[in-house]
PARO-835846 format. One record per atom (N, C-alpha, C): residue number from 1; x, y, z; residue in three letters. Coordinates in steps of 0.2 Angstrom, whole numbers, plus 5000, padded with zeros to 4 digits. Layout:
<pt seq="NUM" X="X" Y="Y" Z="Z" type="ALA"/>
...
// end
This chain:
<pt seq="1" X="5389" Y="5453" Z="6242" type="UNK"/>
<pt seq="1" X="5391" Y="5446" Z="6240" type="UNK"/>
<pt seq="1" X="5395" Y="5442" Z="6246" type="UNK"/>
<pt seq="2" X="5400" Y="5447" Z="6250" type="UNK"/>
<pt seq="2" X="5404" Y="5444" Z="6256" type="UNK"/>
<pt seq="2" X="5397" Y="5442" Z="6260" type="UNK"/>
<pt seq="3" X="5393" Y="5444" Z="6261" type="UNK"/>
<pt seq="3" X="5386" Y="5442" Z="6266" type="UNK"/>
<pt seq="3" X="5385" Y="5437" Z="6264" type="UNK"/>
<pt seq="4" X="5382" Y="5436" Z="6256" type="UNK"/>
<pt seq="4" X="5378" Y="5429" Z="6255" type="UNK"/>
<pt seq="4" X="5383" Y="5424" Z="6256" type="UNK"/>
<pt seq="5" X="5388" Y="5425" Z="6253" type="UNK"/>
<pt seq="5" X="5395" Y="5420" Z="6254" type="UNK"/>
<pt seq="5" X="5395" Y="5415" Z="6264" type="UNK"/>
<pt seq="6" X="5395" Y="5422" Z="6267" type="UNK"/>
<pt seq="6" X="5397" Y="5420" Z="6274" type="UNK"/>
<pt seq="6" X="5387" Y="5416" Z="6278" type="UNK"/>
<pt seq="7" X="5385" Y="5416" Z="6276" type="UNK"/>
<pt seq="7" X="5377" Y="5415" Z="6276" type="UNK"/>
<pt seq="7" X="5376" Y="5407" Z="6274" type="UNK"/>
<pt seq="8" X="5380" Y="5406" Z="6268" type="UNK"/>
<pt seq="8" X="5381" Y="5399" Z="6264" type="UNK"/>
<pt seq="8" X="5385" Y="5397" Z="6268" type="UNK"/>
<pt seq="9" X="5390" Y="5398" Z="6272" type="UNK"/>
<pt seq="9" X="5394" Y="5393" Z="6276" type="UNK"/>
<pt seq="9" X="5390" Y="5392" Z="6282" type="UNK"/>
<pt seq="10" X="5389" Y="5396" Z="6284" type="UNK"/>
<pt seq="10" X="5385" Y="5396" Z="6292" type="UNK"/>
<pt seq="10" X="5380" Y="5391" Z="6292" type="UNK"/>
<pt seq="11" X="5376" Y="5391" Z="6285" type="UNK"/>
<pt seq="11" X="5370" Y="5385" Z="6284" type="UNK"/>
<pt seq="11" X="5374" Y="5378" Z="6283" type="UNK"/>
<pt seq="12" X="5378" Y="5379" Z="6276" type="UNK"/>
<pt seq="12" X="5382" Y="5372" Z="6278" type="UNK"/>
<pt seq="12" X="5386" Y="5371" Z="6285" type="UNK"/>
<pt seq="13" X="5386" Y="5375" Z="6292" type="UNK"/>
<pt seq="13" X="5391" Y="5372" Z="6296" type="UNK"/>
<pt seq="13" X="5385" Y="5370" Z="6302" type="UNK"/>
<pt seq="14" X="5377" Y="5374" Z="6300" type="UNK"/>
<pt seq="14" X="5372" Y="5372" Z="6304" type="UNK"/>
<pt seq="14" X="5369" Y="5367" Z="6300" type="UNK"/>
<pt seq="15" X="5370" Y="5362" Z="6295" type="UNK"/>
<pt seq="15" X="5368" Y="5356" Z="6294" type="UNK"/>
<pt seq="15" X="5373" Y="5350" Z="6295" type="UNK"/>
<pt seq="16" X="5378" Y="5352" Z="6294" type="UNK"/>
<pt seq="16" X="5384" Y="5347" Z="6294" type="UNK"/>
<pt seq="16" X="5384" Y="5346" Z="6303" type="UNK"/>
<pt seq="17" X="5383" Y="5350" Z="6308" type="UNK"/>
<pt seq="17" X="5382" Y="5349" Z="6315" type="UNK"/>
<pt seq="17" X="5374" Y="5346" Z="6317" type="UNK"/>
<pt seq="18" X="5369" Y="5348" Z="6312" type="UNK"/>
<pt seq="18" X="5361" Y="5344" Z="6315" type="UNK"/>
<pt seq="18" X="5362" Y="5336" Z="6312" type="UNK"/>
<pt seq="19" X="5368" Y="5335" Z="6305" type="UNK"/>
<pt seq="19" X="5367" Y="5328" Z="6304" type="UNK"/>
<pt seq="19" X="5372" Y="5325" Z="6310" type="UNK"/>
<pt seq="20" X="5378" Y="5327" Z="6311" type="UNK"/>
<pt seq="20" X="5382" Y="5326" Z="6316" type="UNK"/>
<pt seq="20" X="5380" Y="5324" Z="6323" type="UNK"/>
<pt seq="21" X="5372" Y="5327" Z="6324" type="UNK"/>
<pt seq="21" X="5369" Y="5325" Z="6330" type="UNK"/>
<pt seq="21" X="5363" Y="5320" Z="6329" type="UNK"/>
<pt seq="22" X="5361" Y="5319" Z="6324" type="UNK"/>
<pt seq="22" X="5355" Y="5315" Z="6321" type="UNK"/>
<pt seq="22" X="5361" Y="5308" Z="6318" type="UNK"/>
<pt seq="23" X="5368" Y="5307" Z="6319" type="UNK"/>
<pt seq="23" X="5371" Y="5303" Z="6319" type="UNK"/>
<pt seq="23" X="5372" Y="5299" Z="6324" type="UNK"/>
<pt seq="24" X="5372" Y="5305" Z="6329" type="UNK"/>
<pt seq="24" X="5375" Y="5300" Z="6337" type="UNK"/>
<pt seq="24" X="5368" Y="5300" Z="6340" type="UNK"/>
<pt seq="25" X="5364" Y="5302" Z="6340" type="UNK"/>
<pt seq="25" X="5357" Y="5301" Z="6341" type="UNK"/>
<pt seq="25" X="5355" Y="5293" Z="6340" type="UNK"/>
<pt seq="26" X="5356" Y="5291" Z="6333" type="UNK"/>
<pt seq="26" X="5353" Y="5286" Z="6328" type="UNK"/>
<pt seq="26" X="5358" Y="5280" Z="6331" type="UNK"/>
<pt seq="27" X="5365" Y="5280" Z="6332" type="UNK"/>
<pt seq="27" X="5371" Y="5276" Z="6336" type="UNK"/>
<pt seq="27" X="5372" Y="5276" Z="6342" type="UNK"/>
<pt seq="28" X="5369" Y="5272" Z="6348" type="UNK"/>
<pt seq="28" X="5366" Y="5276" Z="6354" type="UNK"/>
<pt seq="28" X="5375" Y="5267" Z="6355" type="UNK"/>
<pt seq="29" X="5376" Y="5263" Z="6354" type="UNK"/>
<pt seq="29" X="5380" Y="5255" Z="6355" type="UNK"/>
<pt seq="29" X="5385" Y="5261" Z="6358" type="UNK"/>
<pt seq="30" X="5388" Y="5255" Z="6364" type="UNK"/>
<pt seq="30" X="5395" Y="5257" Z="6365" type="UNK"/>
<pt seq="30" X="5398" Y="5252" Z="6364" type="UNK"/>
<pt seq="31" X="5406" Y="5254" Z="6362" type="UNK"/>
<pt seq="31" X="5409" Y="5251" Z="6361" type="UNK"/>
<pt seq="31" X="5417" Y="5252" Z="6363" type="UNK"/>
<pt seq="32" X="5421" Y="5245" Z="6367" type="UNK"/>
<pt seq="32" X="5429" Y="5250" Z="6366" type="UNK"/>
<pt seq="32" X="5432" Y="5250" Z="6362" type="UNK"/>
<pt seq="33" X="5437" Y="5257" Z="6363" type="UNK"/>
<pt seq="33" X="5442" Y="5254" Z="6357" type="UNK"/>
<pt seq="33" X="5448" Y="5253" Z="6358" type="UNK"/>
<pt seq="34" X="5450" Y="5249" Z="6353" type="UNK"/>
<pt seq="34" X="5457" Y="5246" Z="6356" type="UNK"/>
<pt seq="34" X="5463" Y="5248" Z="6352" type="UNK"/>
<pt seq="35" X="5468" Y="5251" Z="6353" type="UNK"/>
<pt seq="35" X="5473" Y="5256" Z="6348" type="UNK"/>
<pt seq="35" X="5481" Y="5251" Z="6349" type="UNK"/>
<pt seq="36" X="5478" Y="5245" Z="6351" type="UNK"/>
<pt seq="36" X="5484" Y="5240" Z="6351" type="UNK"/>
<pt seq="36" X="5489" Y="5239" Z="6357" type="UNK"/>
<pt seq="37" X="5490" Y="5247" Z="6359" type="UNK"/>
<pt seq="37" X="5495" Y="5248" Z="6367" type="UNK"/>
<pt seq="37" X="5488" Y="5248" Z="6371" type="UNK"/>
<pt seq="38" X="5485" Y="5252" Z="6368" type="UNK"/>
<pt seq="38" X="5480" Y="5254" Z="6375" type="UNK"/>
<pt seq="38" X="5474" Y="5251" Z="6373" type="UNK"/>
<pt seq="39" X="5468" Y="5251" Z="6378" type="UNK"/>
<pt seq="39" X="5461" Y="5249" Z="6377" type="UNK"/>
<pt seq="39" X="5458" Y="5256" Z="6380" type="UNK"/>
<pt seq="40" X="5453" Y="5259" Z="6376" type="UNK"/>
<pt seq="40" X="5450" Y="5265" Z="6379" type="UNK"/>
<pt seq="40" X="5443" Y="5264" Z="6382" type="UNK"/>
<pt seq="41" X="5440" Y="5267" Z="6385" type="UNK"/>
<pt seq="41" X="5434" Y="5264" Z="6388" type="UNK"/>
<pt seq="41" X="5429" Y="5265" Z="6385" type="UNK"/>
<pt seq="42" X="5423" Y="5261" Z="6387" type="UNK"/>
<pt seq="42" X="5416" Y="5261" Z="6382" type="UNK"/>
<pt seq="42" X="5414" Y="5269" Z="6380" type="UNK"/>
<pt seq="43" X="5417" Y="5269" Z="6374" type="UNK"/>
<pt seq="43" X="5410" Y="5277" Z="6374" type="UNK"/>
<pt seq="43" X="5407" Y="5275" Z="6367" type="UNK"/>
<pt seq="44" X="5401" Y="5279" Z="6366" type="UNK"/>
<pt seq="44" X="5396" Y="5276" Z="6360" type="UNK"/>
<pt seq="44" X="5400" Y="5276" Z="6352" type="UNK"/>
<pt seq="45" X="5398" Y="5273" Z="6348" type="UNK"/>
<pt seq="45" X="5402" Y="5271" Z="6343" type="UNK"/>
<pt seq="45" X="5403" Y="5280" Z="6336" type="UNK"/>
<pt seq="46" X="5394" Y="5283" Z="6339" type="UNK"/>
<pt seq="46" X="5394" Y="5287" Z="6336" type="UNK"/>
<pt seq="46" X="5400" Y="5295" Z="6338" type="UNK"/>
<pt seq="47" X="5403" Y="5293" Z="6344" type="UNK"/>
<pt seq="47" X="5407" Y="5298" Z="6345" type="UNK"/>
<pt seq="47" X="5415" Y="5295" Z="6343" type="UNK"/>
<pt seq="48" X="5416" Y="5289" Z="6345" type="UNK"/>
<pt seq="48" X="5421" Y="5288" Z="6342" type="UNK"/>
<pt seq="48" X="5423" Y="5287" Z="6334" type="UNK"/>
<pt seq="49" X="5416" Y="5286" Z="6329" type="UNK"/>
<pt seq="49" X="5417" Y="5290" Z="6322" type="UNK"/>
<pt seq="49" X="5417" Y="5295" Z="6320" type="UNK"/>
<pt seq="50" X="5415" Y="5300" Z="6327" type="UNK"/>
<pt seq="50" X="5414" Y="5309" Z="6324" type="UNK"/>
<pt seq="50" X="5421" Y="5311" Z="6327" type="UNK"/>
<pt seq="51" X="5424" Y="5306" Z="6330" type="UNK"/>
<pt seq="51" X="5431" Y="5307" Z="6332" type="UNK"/>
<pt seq="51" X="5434" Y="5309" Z="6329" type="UNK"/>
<pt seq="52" X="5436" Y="5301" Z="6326" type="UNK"/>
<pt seq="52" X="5441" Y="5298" Z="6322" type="UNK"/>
<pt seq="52" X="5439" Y="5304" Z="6315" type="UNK"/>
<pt seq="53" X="5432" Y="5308" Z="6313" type="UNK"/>
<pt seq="53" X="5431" Y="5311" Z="6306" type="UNK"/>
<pt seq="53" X="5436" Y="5318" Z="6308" type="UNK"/>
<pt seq="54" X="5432" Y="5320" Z="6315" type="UNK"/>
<pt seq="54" X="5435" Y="5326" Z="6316" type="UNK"/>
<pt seq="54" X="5445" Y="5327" Z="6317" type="UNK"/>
<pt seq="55" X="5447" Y="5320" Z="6317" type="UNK"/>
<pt seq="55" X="5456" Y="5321" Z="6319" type="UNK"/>
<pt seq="55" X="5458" Y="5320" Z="6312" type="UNK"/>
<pt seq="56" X="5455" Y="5316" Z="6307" type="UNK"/>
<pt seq="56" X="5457" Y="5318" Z="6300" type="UNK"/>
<pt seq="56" X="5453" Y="5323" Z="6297" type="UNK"/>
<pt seq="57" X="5452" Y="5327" Z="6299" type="UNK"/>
<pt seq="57" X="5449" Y="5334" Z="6294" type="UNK"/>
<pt seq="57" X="5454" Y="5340" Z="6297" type="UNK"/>
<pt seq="58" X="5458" Y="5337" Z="6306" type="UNK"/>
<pt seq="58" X="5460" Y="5343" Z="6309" type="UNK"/>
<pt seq="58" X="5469" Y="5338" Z="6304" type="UNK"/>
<pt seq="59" X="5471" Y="5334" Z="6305" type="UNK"/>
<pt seq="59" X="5476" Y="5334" Z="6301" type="UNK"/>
<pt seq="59" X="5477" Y="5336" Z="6296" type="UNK"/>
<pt seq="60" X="5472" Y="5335" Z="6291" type="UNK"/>
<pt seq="60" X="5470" Y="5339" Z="6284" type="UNK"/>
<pt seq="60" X="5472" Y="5346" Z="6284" type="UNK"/>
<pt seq="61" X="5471" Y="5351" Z="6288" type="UNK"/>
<pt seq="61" X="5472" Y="5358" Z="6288" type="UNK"/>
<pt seq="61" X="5478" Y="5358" Z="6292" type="UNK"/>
<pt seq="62" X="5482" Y="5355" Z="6295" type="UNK"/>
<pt seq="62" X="5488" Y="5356" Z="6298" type="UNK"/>
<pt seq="62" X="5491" Y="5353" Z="6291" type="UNK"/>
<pt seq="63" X="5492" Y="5349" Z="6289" type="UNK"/>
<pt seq="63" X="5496" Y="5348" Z="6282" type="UNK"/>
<pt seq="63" X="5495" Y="5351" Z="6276" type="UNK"/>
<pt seq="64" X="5490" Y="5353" Z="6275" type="UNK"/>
<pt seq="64" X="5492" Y="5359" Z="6269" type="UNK"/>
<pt seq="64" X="5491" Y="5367" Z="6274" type="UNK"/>
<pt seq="65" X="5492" Y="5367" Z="6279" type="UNK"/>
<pt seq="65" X="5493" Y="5374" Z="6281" type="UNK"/>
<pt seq="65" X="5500" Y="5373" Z="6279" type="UNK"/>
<pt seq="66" X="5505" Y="5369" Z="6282" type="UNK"/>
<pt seq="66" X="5511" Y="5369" Z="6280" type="UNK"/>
<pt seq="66" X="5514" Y="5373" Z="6273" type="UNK"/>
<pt seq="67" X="5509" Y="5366" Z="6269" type="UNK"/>
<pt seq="67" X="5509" Y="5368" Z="6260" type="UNK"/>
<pt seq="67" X="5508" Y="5377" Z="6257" type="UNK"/>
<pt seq="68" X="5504" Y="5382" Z="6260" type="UNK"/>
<pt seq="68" X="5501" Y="5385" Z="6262" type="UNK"/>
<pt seq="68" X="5507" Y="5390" Z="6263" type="UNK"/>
<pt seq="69" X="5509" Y="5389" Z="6267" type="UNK"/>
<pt seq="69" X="5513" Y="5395" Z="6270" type="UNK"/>
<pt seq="69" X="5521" Y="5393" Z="6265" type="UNK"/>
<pt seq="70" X="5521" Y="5391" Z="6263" type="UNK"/>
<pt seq="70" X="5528" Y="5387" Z="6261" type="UNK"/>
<pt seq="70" X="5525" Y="5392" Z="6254" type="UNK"/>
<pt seq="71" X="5521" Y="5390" Z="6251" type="UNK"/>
<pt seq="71" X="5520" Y="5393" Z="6243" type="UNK"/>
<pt seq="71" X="5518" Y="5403" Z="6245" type="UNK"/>
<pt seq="72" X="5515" Y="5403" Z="6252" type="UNK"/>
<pt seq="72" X="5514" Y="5411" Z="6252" type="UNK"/>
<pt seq="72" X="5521" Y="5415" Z="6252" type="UNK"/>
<pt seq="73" X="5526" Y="5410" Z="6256" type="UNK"/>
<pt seq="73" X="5533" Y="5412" Z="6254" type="UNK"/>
<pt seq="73" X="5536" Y="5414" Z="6250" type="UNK"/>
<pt seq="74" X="5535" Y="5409" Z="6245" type="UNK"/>
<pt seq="74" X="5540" Y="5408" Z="6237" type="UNK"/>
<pt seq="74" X="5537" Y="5413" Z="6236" type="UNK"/>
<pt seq="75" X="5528" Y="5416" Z="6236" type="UNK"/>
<pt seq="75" X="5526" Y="5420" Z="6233" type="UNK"/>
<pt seq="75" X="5528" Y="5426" Z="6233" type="UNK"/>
<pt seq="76" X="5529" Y="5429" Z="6243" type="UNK"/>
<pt seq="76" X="5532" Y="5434" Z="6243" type="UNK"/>
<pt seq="76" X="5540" Y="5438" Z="6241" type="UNK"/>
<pt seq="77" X="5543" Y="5432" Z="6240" type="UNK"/>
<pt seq="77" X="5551" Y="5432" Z="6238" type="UNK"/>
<pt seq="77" X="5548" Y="5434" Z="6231" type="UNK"/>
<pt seq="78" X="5545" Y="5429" Z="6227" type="UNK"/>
<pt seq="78" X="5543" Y="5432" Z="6217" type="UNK"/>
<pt seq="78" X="5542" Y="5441" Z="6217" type="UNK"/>
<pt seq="79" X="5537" Y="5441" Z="6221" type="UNK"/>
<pt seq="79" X="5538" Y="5449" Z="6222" type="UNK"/>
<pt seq="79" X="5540" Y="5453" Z="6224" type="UNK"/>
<pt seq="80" X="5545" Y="5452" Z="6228" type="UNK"/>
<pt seq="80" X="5552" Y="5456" Z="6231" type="UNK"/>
<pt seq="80" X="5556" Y="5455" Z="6225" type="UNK"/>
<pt seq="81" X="5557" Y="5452" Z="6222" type="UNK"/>
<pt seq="81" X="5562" Y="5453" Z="6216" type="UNK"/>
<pt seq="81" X="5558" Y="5456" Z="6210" type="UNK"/>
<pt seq="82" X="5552" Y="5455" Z="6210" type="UNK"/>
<pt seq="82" X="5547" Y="5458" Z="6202" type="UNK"/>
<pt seq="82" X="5548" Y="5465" Z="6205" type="UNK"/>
<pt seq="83" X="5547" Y="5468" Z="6212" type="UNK"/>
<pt seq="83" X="5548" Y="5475" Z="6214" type="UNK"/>
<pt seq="83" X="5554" Y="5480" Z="6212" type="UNK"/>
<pt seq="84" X="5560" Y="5474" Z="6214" type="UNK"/>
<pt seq="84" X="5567" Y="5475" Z="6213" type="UNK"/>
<pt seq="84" X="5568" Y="5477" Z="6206" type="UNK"/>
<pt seq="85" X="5566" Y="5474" Z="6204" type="UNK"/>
<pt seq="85" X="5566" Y="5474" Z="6196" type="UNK"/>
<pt seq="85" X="5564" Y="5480" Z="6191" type="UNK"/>
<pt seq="86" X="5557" Y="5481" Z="6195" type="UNK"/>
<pt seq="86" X="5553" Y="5487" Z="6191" type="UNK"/>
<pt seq="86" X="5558" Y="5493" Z="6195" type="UNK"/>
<pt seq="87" X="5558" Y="5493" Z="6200" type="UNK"/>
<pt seq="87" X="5563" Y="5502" Z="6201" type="UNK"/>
<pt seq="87" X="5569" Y="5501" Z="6199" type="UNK"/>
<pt seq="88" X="5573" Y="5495" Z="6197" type="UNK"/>
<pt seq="88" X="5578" Y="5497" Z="6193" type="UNK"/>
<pt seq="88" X="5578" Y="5500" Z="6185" type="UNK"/>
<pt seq="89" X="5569" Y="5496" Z="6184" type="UNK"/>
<pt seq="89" X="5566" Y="5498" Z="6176" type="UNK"/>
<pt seq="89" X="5567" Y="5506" Z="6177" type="UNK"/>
<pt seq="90" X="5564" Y="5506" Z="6180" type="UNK"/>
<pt seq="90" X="5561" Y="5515" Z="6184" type="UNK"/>
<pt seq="90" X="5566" Y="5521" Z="6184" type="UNK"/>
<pt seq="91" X="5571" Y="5516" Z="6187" type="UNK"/>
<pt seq="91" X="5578" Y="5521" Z="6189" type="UNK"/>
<pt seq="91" X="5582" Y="5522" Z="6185" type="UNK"/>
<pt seq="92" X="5583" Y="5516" Z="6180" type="UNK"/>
<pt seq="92" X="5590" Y="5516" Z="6174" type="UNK"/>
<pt seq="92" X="5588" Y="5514" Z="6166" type="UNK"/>
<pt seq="93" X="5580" Y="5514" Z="6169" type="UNK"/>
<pt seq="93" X="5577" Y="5510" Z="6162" type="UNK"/>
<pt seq="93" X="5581" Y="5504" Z="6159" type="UNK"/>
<pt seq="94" X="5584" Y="5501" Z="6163" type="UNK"/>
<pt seq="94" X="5586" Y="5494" Z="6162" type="UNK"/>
<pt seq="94" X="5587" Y="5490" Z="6168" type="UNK"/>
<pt seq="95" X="5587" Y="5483" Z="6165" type="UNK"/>
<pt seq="95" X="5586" Y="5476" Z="6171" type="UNK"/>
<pt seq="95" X="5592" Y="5478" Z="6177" type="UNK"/>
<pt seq="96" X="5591" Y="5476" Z="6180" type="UNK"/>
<pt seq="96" X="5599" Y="5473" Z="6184" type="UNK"/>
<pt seq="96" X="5603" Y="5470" Z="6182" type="UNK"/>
<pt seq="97" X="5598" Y="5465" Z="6176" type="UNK"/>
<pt seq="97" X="5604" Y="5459" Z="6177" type="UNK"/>
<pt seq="97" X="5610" Y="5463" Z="6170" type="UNK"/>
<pt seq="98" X="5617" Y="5461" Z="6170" type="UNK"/>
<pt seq="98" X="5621" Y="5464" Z="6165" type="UNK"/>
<pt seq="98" X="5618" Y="5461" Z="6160" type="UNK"/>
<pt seq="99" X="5620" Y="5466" Z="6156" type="UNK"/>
<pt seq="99" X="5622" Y="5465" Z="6148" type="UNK"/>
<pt seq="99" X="5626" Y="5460" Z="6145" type="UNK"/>
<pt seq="100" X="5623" Y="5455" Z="6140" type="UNK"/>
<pt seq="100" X="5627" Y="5448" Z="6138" type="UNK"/>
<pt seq="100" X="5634" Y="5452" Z="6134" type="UNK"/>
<pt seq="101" X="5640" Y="5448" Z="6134" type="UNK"/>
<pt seq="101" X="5644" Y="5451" Z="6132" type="UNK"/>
<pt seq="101" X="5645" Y="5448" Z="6124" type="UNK"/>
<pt seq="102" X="5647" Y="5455" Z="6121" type="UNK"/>
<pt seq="102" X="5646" Y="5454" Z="6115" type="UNK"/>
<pt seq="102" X="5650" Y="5448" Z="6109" type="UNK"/>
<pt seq="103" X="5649" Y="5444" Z="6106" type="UNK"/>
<pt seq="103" X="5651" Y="5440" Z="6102" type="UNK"/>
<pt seq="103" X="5659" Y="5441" Z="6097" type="UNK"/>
<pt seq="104" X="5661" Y="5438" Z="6098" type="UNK"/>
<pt seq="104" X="5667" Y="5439" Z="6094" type="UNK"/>
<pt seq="104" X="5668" Y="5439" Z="6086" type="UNK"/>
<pt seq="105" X="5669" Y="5443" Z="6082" type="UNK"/>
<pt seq="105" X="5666" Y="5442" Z="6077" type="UNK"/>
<pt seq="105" X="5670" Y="5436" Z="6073" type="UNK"/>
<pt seq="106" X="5668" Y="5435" Z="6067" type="UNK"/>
<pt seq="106" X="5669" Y="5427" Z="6064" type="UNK"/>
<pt seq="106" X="5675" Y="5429" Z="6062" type="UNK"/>
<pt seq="107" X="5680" Y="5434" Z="6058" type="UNK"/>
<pt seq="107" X="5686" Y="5432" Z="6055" type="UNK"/>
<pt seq="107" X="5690" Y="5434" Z="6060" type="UNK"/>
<pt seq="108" X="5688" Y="5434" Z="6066" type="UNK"/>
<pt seq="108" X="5695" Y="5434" Z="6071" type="UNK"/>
<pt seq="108" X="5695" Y="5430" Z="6076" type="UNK"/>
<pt seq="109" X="5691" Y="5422" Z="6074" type="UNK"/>
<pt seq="109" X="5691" Y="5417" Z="6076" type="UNK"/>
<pt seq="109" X="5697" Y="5411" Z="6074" type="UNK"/>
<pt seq="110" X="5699" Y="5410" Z="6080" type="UNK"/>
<pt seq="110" X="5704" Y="5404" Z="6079" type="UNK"/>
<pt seq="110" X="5703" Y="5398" Z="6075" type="UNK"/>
<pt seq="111" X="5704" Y="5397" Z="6070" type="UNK"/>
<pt seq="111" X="5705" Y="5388" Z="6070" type="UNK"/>
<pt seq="111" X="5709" Y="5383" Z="6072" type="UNK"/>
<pt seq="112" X="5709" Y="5380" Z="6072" type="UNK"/>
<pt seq="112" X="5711" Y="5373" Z="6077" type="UNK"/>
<pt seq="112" X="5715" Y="5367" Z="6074" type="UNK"/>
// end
C-alpha cells in the first residue's frame, strides 16, 4: 500500500512539473517587475508566476510547520501526563490527584 501511495505522488509531482513546463513554454513575453523600491530585470512572465506560485506554497509549509510542531508538543506533554497517570494507576491503583475532602455533614452546619 506504502508503494502505491508513493507511486501516486511521484506521478502527481511528474505531471504538476510537465504542466509547469508546458506553462513557460506556452508564455515565452518578458516582462519587469516592479516591487515598488526595486525594478527587477526582464525575465519571462512564465517564471515570474511559477515564482510568485512556488514562494506561496513554500510560505504555506513554513506556517503550518510552525502549527505543526506547536500541536506535536501539546501532544507530547498529553502523553507524558496520560503515562504519569497510568503508573500511578499501576502503582497505588489510584489517580495522583487527592482525594475530594469530605463534606460536612448538614446538622453540624452553622446558621447565620
Amino acid at each position: 500500500m506504502q508503494f502505491l501511495r508513493n507511486l501516486f505522488y511521484f506521478f502527481i509531482a511528474v505531471a504538476m512539473l510537465g504542466l509547469g513546463a508546458l506553462f513557460a513554454v506556452q508564455n515565452e513575453a518578458t516582462v519587469p517587475l516592479d516591487l515598488l523600491v526595486i525594478l527587477l530585470p526582464e525575465r519571462s512572465i512564465a517564471l515570474w508566476v511559477l515564482l510568485a506560485f512556488a514562494l506561496g506554497g513554500v510560505t504555506g509549509l513554513v506556517t503550518s510547520l510552525g502549527i505543526i510542531l506547536r500541536q506535536r508538543t501539546a501532544l507530547a506533554a498529553a502523553n507524558r501526563r496520560i503515562d504519569k497517570a497510568r503508573a500511578a494507576v499501576a502503582r497505588d491503583g489510584s489517580p495522583t490527584e487527592p482525594k475530594p475532602k469530605p463534606q460536612p455533614a448538614a446538622d453540624t452546619l452553622q446558621e447565620s
